[in-house]
N, C-alpha and C positions, 0 to 999 in steps of 0.2 A: 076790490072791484074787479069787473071782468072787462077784456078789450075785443072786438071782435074785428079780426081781418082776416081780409079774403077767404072769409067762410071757415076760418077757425078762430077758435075760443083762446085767450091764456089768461089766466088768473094771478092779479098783481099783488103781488105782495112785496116790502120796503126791504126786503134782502137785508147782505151783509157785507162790511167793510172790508172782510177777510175772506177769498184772497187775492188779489187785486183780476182783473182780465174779467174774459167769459167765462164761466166754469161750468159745464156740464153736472148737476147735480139730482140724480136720480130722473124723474121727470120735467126736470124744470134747468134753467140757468139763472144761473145769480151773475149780474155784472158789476161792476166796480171797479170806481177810479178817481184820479187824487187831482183836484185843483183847489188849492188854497184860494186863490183872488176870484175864481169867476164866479160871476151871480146867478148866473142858470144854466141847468145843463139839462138837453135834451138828449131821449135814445131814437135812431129811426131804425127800424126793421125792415128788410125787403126779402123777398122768397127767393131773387135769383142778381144773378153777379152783374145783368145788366138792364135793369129795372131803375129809373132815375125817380120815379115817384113813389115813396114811403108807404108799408103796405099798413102803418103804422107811425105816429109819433109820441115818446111817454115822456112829458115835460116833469122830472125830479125834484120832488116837493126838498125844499132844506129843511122842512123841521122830519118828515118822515124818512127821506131816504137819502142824508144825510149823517155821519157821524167824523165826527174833527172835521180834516179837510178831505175825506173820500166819500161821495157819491156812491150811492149804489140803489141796486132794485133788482129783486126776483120775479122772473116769470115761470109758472108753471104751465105745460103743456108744449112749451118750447125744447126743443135742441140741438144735436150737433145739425152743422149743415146751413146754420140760419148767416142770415148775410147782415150787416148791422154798419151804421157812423154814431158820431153826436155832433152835435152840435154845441158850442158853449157862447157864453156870453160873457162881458166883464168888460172893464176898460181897457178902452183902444188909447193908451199912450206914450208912445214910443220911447217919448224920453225920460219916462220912467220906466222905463222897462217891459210896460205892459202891451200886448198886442193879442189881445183876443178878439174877434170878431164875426158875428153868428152868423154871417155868411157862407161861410167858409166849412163843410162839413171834415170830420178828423177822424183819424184812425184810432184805434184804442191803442197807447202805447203796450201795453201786455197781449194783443192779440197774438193767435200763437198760427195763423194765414190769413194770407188777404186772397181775394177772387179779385182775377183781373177782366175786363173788356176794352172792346177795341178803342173805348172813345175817351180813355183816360190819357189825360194833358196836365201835369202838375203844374205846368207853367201857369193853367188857369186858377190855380191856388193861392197866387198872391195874394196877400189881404189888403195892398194897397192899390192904388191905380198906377197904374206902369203909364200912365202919359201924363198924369200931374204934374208938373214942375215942382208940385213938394216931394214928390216921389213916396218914400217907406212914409212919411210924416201925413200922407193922404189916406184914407180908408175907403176902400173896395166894397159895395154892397150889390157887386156881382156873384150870383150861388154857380157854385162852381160843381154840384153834386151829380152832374154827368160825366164830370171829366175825373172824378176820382174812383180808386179801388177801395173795396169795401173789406172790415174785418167779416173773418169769416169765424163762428163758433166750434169749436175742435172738440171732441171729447179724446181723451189720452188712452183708452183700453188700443192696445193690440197687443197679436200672439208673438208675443219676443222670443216666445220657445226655449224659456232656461237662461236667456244671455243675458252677462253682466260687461260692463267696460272690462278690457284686458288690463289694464294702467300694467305695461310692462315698463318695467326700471330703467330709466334713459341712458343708463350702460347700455345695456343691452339693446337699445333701438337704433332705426335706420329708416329715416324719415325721408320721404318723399313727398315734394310739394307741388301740387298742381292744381287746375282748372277745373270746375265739375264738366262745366259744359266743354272747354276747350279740347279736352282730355280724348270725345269721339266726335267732335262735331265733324272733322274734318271726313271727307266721302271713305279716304281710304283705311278706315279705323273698321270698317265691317260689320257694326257692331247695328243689332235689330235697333236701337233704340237712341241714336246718336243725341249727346248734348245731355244727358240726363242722369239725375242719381241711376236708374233703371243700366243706363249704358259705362258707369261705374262697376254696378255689380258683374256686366259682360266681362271686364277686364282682369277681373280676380286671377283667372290663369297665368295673368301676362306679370305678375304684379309677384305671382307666387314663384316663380319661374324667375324674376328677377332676384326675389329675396330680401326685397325691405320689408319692413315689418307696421310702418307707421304710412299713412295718409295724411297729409299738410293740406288741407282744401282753404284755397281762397275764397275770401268770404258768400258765406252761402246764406246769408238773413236778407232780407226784402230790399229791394232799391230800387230805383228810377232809371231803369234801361237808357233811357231818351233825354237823361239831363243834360246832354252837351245840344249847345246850337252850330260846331264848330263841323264840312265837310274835309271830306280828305282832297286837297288839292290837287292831286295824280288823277283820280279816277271818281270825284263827284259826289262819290256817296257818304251819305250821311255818319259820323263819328257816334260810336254809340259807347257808352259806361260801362266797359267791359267787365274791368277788373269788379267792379263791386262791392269798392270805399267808398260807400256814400248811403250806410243804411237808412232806413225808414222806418222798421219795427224788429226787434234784437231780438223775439220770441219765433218768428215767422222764415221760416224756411222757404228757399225762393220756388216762385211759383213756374217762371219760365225754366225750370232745372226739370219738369218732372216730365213723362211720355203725356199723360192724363191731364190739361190744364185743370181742369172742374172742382177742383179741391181735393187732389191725390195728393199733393206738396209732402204733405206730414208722413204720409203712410208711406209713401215710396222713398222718403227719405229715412224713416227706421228701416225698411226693407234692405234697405244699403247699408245702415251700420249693422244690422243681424248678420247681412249675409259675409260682409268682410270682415267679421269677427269669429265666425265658424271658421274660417280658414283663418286667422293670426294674424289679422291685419287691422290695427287701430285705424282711429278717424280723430285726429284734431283738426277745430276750428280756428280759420284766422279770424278773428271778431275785432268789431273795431266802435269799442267804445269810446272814443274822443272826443267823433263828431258822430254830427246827420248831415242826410241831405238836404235839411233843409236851407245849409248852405248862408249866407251873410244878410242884413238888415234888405236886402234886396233878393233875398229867396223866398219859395213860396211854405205857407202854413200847412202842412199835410199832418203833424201830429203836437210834438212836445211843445212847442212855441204858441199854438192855438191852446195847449192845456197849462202852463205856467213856463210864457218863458223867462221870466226870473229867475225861476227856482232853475231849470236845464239847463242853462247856459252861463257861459263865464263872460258876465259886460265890463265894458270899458270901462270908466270913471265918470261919461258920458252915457248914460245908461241905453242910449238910442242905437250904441253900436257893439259889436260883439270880439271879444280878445281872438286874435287866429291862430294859433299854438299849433293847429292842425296840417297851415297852408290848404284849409275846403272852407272857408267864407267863417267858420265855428268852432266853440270848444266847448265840449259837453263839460256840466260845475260837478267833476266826479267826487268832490269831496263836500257835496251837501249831502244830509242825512238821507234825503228820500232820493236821491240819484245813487248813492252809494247801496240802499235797499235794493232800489229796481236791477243793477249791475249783477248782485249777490242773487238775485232770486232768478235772474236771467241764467248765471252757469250753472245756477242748483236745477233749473228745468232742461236746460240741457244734456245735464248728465244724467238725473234721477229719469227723465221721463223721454229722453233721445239716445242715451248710451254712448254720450261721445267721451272720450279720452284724454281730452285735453285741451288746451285752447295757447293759442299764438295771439298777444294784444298788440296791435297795429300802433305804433305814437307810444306806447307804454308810458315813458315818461310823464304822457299829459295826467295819466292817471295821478300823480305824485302832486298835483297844483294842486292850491288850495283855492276858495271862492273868488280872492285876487288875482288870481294868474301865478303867486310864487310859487316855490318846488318847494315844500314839507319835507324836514328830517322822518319824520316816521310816519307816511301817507295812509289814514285811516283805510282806505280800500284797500290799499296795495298788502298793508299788514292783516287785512279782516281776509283776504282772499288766499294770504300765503295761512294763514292760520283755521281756516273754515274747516270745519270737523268733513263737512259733505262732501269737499273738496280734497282734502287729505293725500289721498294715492292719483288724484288728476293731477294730469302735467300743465305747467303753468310755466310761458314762455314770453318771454318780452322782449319787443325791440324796444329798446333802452336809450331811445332818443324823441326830440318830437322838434316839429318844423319852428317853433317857438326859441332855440339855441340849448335847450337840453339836450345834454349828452354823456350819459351814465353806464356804460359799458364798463362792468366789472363791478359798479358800484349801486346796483341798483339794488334800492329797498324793499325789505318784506322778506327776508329769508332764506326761502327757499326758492326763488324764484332763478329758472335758467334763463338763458338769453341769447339772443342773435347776437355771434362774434363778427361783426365786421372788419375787426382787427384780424382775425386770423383772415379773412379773405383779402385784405390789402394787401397784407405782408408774403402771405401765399405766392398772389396774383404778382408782385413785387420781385419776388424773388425769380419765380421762372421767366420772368420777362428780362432779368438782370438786373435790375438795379442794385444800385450800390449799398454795403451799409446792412442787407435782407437777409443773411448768412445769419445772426447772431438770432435775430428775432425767428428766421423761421425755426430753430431750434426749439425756442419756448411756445411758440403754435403746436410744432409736433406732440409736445408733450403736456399737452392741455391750460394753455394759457395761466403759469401760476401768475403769474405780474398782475392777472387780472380776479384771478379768481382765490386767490390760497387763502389772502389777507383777513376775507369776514366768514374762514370754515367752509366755503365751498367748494366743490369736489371739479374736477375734469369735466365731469358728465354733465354740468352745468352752466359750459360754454356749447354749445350750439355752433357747431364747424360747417361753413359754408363759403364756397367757391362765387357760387352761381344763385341765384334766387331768381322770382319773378320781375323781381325792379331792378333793371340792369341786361347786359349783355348775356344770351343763353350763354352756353359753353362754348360753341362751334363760331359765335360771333366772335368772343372773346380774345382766341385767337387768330382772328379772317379781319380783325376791323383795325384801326387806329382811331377812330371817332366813331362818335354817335349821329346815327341817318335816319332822322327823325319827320323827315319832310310833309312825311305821308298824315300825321297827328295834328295837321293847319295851324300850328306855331311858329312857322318856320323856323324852325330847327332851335328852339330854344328851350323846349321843355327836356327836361333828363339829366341826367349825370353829364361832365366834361371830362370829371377823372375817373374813368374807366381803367385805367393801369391794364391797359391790353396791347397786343401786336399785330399786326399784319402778317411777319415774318416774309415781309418784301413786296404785297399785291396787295391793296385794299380790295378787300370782299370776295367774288369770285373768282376763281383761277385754273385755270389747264393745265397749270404747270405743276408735272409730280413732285419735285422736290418741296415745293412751297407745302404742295398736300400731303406729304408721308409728316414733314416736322409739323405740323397742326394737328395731327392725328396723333403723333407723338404728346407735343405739350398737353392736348386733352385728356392722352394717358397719366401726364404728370399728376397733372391736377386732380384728376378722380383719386389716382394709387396716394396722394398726400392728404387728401380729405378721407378717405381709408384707411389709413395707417395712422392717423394721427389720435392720440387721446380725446376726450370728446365725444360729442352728440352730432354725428354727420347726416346733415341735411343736401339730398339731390335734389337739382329743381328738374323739375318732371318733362321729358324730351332731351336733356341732357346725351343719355345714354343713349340716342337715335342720333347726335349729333345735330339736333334740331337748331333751325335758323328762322331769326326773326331781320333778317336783309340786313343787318346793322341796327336795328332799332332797338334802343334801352331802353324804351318807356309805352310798349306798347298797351298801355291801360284802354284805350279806346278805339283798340284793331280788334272787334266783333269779326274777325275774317282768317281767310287764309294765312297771315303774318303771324296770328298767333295760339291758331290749331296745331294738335299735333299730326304732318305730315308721317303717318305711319309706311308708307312705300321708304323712307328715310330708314328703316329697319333691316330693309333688304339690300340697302345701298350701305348700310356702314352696321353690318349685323356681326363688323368685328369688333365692335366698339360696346354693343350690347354681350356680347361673350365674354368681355374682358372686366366689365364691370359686372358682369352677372359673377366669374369667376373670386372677384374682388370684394365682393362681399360675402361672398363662402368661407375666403380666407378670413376677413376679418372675424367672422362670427364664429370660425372655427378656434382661433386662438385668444383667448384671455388677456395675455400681452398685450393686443392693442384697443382693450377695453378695459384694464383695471381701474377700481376704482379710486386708489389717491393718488397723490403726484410724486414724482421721480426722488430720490434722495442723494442720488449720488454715490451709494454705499453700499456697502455688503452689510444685508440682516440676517442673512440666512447660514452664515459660517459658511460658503463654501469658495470663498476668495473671489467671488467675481458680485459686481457694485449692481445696483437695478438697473442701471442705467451707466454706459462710458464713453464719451465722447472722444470725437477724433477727425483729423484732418484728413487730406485725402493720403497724404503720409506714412497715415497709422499713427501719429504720435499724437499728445494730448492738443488742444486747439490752443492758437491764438487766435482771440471772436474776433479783432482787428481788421486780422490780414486773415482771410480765410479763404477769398479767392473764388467765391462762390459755388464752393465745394465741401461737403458734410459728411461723415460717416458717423453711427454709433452702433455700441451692441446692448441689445435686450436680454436681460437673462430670464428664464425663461420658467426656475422653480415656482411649485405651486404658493410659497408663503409669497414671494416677489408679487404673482398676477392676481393671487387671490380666488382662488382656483382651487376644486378639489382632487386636480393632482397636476404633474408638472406638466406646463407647455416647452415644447421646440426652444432653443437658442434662435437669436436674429443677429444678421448685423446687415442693417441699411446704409446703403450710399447716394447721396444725391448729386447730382454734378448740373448746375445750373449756367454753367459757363458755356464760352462758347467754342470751346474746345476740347477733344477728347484727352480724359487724364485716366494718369496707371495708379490705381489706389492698392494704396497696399495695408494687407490686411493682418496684422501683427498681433490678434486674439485668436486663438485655437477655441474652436467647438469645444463642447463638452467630453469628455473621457468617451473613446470609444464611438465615436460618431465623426462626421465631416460635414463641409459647409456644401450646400446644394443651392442651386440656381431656382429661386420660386419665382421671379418677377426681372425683371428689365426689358423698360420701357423703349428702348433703341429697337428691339426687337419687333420686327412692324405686326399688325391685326393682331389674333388673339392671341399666339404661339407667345406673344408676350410676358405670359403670365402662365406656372403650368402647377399643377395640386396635386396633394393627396398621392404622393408615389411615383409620378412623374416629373417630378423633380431632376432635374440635372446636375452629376456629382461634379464641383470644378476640380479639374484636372491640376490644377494651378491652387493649393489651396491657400495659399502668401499674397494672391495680387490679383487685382480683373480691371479690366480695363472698362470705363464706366463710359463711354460715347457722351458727346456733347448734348446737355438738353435730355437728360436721363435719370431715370430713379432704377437702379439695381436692390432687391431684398433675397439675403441670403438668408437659406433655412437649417439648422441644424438635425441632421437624421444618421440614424443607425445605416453603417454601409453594407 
């Protein structure tokens, strides 16, 4: 049959089950999508993103354009550009689970962009009545189809110009995590295009110039800006969902990220991986398959819950209410068959037809539940994702815990799967702070976490080294704070971390006083030069290197503002700080040593009397872990069989002195034949002179002994004199 609207023709025909979403297919789209229980499912069609009346409605015959449990129907003379919902129908009964309601129009879960307008209110989404005294147990037959955003139909051609993902080998990488939007929003970032993939690819200079290799972006798929009702107490305005945990369609690239609202999302966001990968700079995704937005039996129907939420979600034993694994009101059922499909065909389109590199899973562990809520020995996802042919050379990274009491650091399932060490950032964080007891463990941080990692085959490069991340204290707080100052997020001060394992070094927050400000500027040296030096996958969270401040605050998920922009005038205020880490990954990337890929032995393999690896007191002589006094030294040998290298790197011998007093170490290993020990790094040494490369090295005078300053990392280099 033929439909006519607004003065065009399409020609209907019952399509195919395969492949789910919109598909651009020659002159026509085929749609299709999966609900087992509903009994009707309607398509609406509209020309533009803020049209509330259907320029069209195609009610889905189930004997024609139905097959199993996927709906679908072709339209020819349709394509990309066109604006689209449905609508479904099926029983509304909470306590079984079921909560469909045709009032309520929905996103297509597979949509690959939504078009937004000014009069979208998810809130108006609920499918129950919010003044009922039944509350979720009432049903809503308010249409709520002005106040939602529409999928919008994508067709996938653009000129990628040659490029493939880099998947460079997580030896080798040095990843950088940040904000799309927060990254230039701020005024003094300069960039034509602030807040945007577009103001992304502006930064490319700053980023090569740095010398990481990898992009960490927080989550960049669709969500609900305005899902908090919560203002900031200080200054009135409204708290907006910054971070970007609380998706809405996993295919759909955010729309407020791009220069272009009108449905550039897609294009400007391959524009971005094209262009940062001409220049050697990956892009992984934090994604976050756990939950939705759509948040707890008192959130509103915007997609998966309006299409089976049975089948989406993990219910209680009481099927009216939903298991929270997540701490966001939900927990996505990742180990039902057709939830573990959509997951798998989610990072196959983003790699095959986005070119991302990688992906960071938010809650990882919730992946590993099974339809109950328990944790599975061998998580069908988890093993179908570390095993995917498609996936193969992506990097696949997990936080190995989830808000549910899961906590799998070191042990998490699927293989090959790396991970957020938050152990090496405790212990880190622990040590330079002083505490007791830090001396023994930071030894096994430095040297790639085996206690965590050796046990089930996996390598250094596997543990994921990080200080500083997005959740939590920036760097510059870290040492400026003794608690979390939270006030501004209208919980009064209760949402965030309490153990932060941070200092003030004598002033909470800001300070006039130089002494307080040379030793913060110091321990921020410690901390980058040990996340640098240390075996591992080191992850910087992005503003670091600017010595970026969010006032004390650890939890800025919903500071849309100045708190958690990067202040770039901060570059010219502490552009020693940016030299030092720029220099610190030149070394790291220049020497093998401290990127090889298996773990320490202990021992000489190479026949030349010195062991890979030899531990030592500040003494010189071998350790007692006991009493150690919170002072380390060791040396690196440096032959190419040790680092794995095709030829030999530099001798090292590092000293740390974490106490609070200056100590004479002494250094009772000689360089290699014919060379001496040179001064490449200590952190006493204030701004950049900190650290010096590549032949400006300083020969020590002294080559028995150096005196390490309190709250210091010295790295000694071995060179021809």
């Amino acid at each position: 049959m033929s439909v006519r609207t607004t003065g065009t023709n399409y020609t209907v025909y019952p399509g195919e089950p395969l492949p789910f979403g919109a598909t651009v297919q020659g002159n026509g789209v085929n749609f299709a999508v999966l609900s087992r229980h509903a009994t009707s499912v309607t398509l609406l069609l509209f020309d533009k993103a803020d049209n509330y009346v259907p320029m069209a409605e195609l009610v889905l015959d189930p004997y024609l354009n139905k097959t199993g449990d996927v709906w679908h129907i072709r339209l020819e003379g349709m394509g990309e550009g066109t604006h689209y919902l449905y609508r479904v129908d099926g029983p509304y009964v909470p306590e079984k689970g079921h909560r469909f309601n045709r009032f309520k129009v929905l996103l297509d879960p597979y949509c690959k962009a939504i078009s937004t307008h000014e009069s979208i209110d998810l809130d108006k989404a609920r499918g129950y009545d919010w003044e009922s005294d039944d509350r979720d147990l009432s049903f809503s037959e308010y249409d709520d189809i002005m106040h939602m955003p529409k999928s919008l139909v994508v067709c996938d051609d653009f000129d990628w110009q040659g490029d493939r993902p880099l998947n460079f080998p997580l030896r080798h990488s040095i990843i950088y995590e940040t904000h799309v939007s927060g990254l230039t929003k701020h005024p003094s970032s300069g960039v034509a295009h602030p807040g945007t993939y577009k103001g992304v690819v502006e930064m490319i200079p700053y980023f090569k110039e740095l010398g990481i290799t990898s992009l960490e972006l927080l989550p960049i798929m669709e969500y609900d800006h305005m899902s908090f009702t919560r203002v900031n107490p200080i200054t009135d305005e409204h708290l907006e969902n910054y971070w970007g945990y609380d998706p809405i369609a996993f295919f759909a690239p955010n729309s407020r990220y791009a220069s272009d609202s009108k449905g550039a999302q897609v294009t400007e966001f391959k524009e971005m991986v094209r262009e940062l990968h001409k220049e050697g700079i990956e892009v992984i995704l934090d994604v976050v398959f756990n939950h939705t937005g759509e948040g707890s039996e008192l959130g509103p129907t915007i997609s998966f819950r309006g299409w089976d939420n049975e089948i989406y979600y993990i219910l209680a034993d009481e099927k009216r209410y939903y298991m929270n694994y997540s701490g966001c009101g939900n927990t996505m059922n990742c180990n039902h068959p057709i939830v573990r499909t959509m997951i798998r065909n989610c990072l196959h389109y983003w790699v095959i037809e986005m070119h991302v590199d990688g992906f960071r899973f938010d809650l990882g562990s919730i992946l590993g539940r099974d339809r109950y809520g328990n944790l599975m020995e061998n998580p069908p996802i988890l093993e179908g994702i570390a095993e995917d042919p498609v996936l193969r050379n992506t990097k696949i990274i997990a936080e190995a815990w989830d808000a549910g009491g899961a906590y799998q650091v070191g042990s998490f399932p699927g293989g090959r799967w790396a991970e957020w060490n938050d152990r090496f950032r405790d212990d880190v964080r622990g040590f330079w702070r002083g505490d007791k007891g830090k001396t023994r463990v930071l030894a096994t941080r430095l040297t790639g976490s085996s206690d965590l990692y050796l046990r089930d085959g996996r390598k250094p490069f596997h543990s994921i080294n990080f200080v500083t991340s997005h959740d939590g204290f920036t760097l510059w707080d870290l040492v400026s704070y003794n608690r979390k100052h939270n006030e501004a997020n209208g919980e009064e001060n209760r949402d965030g971390s309490d153990n932060n394992i941070s200092y003030n070094h004598g002033e909470e927050g800001e300070t006039r006083d130089p002494k307080i400000l040379e030793l913060r500027k110091r321990q921020a040296r410690n901390f980058l030069t040990t996340l640098m030096l240390s075996l591992g996958t080191p992850m910087i969270l992005g503003g670091d290197e600017l010595l970026r401040t969010q006032e004390g605050n650890n939890n800025a998920y919903c500071q849309n503002n100045e708190v958690s922009w990067f202040d770039w005038n901060r570059k010219k205020e502490n552009g020693d700080n940016f030299t030092f880490l720029k220099r610190l990954i030149k070394f790291r990337k220049r020497h093998p040593a401290f990127h090889r890929p298996e773990f320490f032995l202990g021992i000489d393999t190479t026949f030349n009397a010195i062991p890979d690896i030899t531990w030592y007191n500040y003494d010189g002589d071998p350790p007692v872990w006991e009493d150690m006094d919170h002072c380390l030294a060791y040396r690196l040998d440096g032959t190419e069989a040790e680092v794995d290298a095709d030829k030999d790197d530099n001798d090292f011998y590092l000293m740390f002195n974490g106490s609070d007093r200056d100590r004479q170490f002494t250094i009772k290993t000689l360089p290699p034949p014919g060379t001496k020990w040179f001064r490449a790094i200590d952190t006493a040494v204030p701004g950049e002179k900190s650290i010096t490369l590549f032949g400006d090295e300083e020969v020590l005078r002294n080559q028995k002994s150096y005196k390490v300053t309190a709250k210091s990392v010295v790295v000694l280099i071995s060179r021809v004199v």
